[in-house]
VOGU-3710 file (C-alpha; in Angstrom, 3 decimals, decimal comma):
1> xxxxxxxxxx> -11,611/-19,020/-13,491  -11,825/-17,275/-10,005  -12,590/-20,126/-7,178  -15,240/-18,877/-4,785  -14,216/-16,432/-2,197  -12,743/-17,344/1,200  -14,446/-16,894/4,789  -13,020/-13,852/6,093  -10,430/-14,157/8,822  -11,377/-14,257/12,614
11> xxxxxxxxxx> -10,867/-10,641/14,611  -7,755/-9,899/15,670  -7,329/-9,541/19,253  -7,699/-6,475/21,432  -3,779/-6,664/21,970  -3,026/-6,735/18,276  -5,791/-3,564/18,330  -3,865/-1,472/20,543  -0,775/-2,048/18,850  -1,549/-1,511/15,422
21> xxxxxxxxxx> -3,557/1,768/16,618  -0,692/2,728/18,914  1,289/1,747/15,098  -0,723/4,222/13,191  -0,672/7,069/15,894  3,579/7,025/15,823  3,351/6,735/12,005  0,647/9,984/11,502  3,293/11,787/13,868  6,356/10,999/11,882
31> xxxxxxxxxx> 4,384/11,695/8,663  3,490/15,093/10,095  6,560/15,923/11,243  8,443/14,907/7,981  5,950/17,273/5,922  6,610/20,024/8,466  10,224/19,953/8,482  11,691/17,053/6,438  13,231/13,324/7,676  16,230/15,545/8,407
41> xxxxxxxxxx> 15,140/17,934/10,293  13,071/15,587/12,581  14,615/13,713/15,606  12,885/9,814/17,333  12,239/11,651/20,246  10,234/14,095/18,249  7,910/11,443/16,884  7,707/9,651/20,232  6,455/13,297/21,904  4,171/13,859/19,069
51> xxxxxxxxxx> 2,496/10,775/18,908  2,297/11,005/23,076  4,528/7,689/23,302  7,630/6,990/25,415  10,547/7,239/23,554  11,000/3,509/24,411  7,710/2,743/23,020  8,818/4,119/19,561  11,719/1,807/19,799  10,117/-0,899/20,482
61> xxxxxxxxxx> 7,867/-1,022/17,460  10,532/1,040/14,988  14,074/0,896/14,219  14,218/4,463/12,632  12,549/7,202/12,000  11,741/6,756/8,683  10,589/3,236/9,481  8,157/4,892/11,684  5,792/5,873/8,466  5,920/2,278/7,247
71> xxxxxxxxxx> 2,283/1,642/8,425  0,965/4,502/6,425  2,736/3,504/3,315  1,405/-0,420/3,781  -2,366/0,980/4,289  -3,424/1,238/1,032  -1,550/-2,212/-0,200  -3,271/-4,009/2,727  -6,770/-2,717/1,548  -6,408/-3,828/-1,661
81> xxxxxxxxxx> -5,373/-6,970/-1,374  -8,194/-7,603/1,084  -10,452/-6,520/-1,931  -8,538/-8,638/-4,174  -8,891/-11,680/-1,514  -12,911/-10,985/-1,510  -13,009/-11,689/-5,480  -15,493/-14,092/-6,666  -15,872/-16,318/-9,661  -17,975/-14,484/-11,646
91> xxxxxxxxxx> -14,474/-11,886/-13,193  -11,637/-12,931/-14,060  -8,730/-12,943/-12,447  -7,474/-9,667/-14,634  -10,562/-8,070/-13,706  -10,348/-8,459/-10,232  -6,790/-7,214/-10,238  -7,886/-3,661/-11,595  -11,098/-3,505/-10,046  -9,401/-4,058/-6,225
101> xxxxxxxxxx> -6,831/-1,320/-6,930  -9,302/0,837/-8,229  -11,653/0,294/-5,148  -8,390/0,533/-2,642  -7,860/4,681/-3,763  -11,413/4,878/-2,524  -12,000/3,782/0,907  -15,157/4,448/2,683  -15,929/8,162/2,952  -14,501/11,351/1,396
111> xxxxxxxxxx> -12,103/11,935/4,621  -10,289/8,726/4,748  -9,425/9,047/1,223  -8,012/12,114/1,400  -6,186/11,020/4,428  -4,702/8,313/3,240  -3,714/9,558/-0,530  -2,042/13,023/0,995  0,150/11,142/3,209  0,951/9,398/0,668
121> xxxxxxxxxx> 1,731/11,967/-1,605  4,060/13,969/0,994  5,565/10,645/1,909  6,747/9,699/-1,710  7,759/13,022/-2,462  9,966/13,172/1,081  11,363/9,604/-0,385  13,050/11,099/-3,674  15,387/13,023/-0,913  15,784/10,394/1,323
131> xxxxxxxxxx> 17,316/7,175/1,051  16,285/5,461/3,809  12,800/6,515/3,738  12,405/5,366/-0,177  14,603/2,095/1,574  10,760/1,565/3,417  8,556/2,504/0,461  10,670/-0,179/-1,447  10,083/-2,929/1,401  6,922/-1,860/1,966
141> xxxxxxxxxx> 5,885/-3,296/-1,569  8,228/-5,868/-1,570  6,328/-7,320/1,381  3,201/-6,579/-0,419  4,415/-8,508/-3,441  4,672/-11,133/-1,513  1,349/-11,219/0,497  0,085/-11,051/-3,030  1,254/-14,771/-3,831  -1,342/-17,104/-2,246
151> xxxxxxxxxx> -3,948/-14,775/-3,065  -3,078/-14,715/-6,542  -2,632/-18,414/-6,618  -6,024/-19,108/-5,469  -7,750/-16,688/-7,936  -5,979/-17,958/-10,398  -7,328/-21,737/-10,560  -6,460/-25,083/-10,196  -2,960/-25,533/-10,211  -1,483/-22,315/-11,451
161> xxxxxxxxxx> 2,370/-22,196/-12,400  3,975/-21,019/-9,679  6,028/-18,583/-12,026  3,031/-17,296/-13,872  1,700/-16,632/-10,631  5,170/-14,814/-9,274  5,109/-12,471/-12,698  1,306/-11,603/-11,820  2,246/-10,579/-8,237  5,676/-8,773/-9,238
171> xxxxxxxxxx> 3,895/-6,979/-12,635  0,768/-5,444/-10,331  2,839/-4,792/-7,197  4,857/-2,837/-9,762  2,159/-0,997/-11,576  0,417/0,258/-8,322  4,255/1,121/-7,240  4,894/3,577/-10,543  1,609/5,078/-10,419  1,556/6,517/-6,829
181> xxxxxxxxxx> 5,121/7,932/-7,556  3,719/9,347/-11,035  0,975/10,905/-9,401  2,798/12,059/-5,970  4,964/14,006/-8,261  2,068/15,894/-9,892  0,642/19,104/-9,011  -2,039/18,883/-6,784  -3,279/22,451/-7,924  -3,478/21,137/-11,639
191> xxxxxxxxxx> -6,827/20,888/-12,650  -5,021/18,200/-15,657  -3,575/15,946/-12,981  -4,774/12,898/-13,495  -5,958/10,769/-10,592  -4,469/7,900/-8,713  -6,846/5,579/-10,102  -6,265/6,463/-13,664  -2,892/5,636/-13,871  -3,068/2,615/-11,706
201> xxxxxxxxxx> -5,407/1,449/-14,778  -2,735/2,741/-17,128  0,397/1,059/-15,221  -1,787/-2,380/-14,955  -3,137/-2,867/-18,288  0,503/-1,713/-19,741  2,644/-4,196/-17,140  0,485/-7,150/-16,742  -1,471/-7,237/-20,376  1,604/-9,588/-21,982
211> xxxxxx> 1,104/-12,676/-18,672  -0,669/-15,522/-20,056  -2,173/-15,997/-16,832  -4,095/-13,038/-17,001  -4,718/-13,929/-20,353  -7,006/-17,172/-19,574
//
């Protein structure tokens, strides 16, 4: 059974603020940029003028270009597993899995979703072409995977095994992974495509519906 939900985590600081914003501002450059004329085709400096940033000030916060998008393809992992860590004890811990991924392809209002989801769309379909951009996509949930772990322990009960838990984090990390690629690499235009959300249903009830822990 679920154990009650934490208190949320104090404010970050105005610093961290500006830096995450000033993040975000490179990474909607370099995301442009790449959809206008590919990683290829698209210089640091380009970003940096772009985004209205020093070319410094790039380097300082990315090591590449393709690094640069990194924030955009961590948003949506970082809003669901804030969902996931606001779970309470009344669903299981199954439940709570699906329901947070479902919830994190629909962020508040119509224009943040579509934001977010045609970024990441271009972005994935960019990757197939790019090694070192699908290199970030590929840390990007690795590092997810693993902010998954505590949260997943504490939803999980007392004492969970620690590899039960590790499967659970791997297995929906995984499913969320295969279903934005399925879907990037849809048609947009196709009034069959099916959504984001539908497959991330699909990918989590197929990949995760064999853990015991998911199971109690």
């Amino acid at each position: 059974m679920n154990q009650s939900r934490p208190p949320r985590s104090a404010p970050t600081s105005l610093t961290e603020r500006r830096k995450a914003a000033t993040q975000l501002d490179i990474a909607r450059a370099a995301a442009e940029l790449f959809t206008e004329k590919g990683p290829d085709g698209t210089t640091a400096e380009e970003i940096a003028d772009r985004a209205g940033v020093a070319l410094r000030t790039f380097y300082r916060y990315f090591r590449s270009k393709q690094d640069a998008v990194g924030p955009l393809l961590s948003s949506g992992g970082h809003h669901w597993r804030a969902l996931l860590a606001e779970s309470g004890s009344q669903v299981s811990l199954a439940q709570a899995l699906e329901s947070a991924a479902v919830a994190s392809l629909a962020p508040p209002g119509p224009a943040a979703q579509d934001e977010g989801l045609r970024w990441t769309r271009g972005l994935l379909r960019a990757a197939r072409n790019d090694p070192a951009l699908r290199a970030v996509w590929y840390r990007v949930n690795q590092e997810s995977q693993e902010q998954l772990l505590p949260i997943v322990t504490r939803l999980a009960g007392p004492d969970p095994d620690p590899l039960e838990v590790r499967l659970v984090a791997a297995a929906a990390t995984d499913a969320i992974r295969v279903a934005l690629e399925t879907w990037a690499l849809t048609d947009p235009e196709d009034g069959e495509t099916v959504s984001p959300a539908e497959l991330v249903v699909r990918c989590l009830r197929e990949l995760t519906g064999g853990l015991r822990l998911l199971r109690a």
